[in-house]
C-alpha positions in Angstrom: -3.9 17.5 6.3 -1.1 19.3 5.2 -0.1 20.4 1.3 2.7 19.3 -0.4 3.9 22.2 -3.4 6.5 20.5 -5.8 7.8 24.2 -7.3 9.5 22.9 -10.7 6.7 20.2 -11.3 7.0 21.0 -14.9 10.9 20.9 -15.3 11.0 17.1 -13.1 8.2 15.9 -15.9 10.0 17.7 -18.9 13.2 15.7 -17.3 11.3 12.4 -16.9 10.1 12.4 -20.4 13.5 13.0 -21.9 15.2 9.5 -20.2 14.9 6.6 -21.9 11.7 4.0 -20.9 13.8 1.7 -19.1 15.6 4.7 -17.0 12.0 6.1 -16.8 10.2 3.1 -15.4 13.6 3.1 -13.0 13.0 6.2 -11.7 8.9 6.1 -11.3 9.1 2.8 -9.9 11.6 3.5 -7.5 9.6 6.8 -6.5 6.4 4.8 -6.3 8.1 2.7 -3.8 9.3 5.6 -1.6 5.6 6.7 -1.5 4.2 3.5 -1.0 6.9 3.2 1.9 5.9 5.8 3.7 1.8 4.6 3.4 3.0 0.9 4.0 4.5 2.1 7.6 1.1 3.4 8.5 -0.7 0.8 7.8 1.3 -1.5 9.5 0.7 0.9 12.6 -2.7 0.8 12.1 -3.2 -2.8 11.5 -5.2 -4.6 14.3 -2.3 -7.0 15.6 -3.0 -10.6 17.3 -0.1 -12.7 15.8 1.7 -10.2 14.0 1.6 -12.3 11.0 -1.0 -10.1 8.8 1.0 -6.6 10.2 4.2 -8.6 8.9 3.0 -10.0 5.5 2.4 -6.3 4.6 4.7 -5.5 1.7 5.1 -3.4 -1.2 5.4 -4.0 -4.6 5.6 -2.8 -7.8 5.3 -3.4 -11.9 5.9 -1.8 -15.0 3.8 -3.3 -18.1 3.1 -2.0 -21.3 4.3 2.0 -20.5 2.5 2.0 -16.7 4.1 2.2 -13.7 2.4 0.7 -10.0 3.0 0.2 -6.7 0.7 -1.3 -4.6 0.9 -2.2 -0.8 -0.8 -5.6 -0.1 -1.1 -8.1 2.2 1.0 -11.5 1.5 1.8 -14.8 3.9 -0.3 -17.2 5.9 -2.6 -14.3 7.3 -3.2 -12.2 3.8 -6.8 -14.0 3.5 -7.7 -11.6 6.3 -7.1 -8.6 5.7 -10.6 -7.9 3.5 -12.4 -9.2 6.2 -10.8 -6.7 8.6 -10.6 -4.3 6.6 -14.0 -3.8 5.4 -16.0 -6.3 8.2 -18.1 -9.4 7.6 -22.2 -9.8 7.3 -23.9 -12.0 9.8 -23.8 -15.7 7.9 -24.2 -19.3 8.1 -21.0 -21.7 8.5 -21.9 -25.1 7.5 -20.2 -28.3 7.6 -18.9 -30.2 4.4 -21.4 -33.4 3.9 -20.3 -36.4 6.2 -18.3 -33.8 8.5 -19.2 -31.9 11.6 -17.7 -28.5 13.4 -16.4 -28.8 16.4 -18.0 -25.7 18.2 -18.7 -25.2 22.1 -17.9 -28.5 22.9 -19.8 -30.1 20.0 -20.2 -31.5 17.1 -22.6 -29.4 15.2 -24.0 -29.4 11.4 -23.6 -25.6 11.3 -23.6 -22.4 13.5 -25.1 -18.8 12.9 -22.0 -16.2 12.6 -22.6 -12.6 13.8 -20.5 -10.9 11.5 -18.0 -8.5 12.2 -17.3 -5.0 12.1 -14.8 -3.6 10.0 -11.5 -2.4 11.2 -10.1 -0.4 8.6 -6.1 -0.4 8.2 -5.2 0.3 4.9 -7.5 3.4 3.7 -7.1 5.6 6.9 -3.1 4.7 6.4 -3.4 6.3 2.5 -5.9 8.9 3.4 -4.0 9.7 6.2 -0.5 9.6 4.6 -1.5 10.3 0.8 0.4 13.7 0.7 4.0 12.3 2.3 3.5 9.6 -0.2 3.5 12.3 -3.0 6.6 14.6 -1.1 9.2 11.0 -0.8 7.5 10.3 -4.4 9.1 13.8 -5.6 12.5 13.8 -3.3 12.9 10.7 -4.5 12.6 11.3 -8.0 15.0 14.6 -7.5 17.7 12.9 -5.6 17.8 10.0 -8.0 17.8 12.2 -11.5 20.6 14.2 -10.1 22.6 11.4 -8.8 22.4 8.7 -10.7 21.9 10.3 -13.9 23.6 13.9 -13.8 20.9 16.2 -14.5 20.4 19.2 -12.8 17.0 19.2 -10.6 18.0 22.7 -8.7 15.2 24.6 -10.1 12.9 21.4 -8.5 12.0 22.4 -4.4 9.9 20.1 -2.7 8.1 21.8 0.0 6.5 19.8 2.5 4.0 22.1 5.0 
């Protein structure tokens, strides 16, 4: 795993807490996106792919409320329900028809049927364990580029070093 040093850490938070909220949750949002991006893309790499349908629900997203800023990347569409029993597996349990009904299974009606379980198959945690310091570095050049840019302050004392 590599180390990310951000020399200037200090001036890009002195800078961040002299916006204005709105500009501030702006900025951190837009940073916690380019992070999130760059974990997103793993996981999606990672994901074990039948369909396609879970690796293409993947999405970020993020939210400002009451002074906090997150991003989060989570599984959406038909196939979200999934993605906790992938990620983290399934214990051995009972699937039982509702009253009146039966299960089709083997080529049978059946009242209910023994489920193995499954093993987990971990996507999203080995994509931000793996990727949790490039998160931090886009977080940062993002954050730099966009102060400088869009706003006109001056973030040349700020180096990002990825190593």
């Amino acid at each position: 795993m590599s180390n990310v040093h951000i020399k200037g850490g200090a001036e890009l938070n002195k800078l961040i807490h002299q916006l204005p909220v709105k500009i501030e949750q702006s900025v951190l949002r837009g940073a916690l996106r380019a992070g999130a991006n760059v974990v997103l893309a793993e996981a999606k790499a990672n994901v074990p792919v039948e369909s396609g349908q879970l690796r293409d629900g993947l999405k970020v997203s993020t939210s400002s409320r009451r002074g906090r800023v997150t991003a989060k990347v989570k599984a959406t569409g038909k196939h979200a329900h999934i993605a906790h029993w992938l990620e983290y597996g399934t214990a051995a349990h009972k699937i039982t028809a509702k009253k009146g009904k039966g299960l089709f299974f083997g080529g049978l009606f059946v009242k209910g049927v023994q489920h193995p379980g499954s093993r987990p198959k971990a996507f999203m945690r080995p994509a931000l364990d793996g990727r949790a310091q490039d998160a931090v570095s886009a977080a940062a050049r993002y954050m730099k580029q966009r102060l400088a840019t869009k706003h006109g302050l001056d973030t040349s004392g700020i180096e990002v070093d990825d190593e």
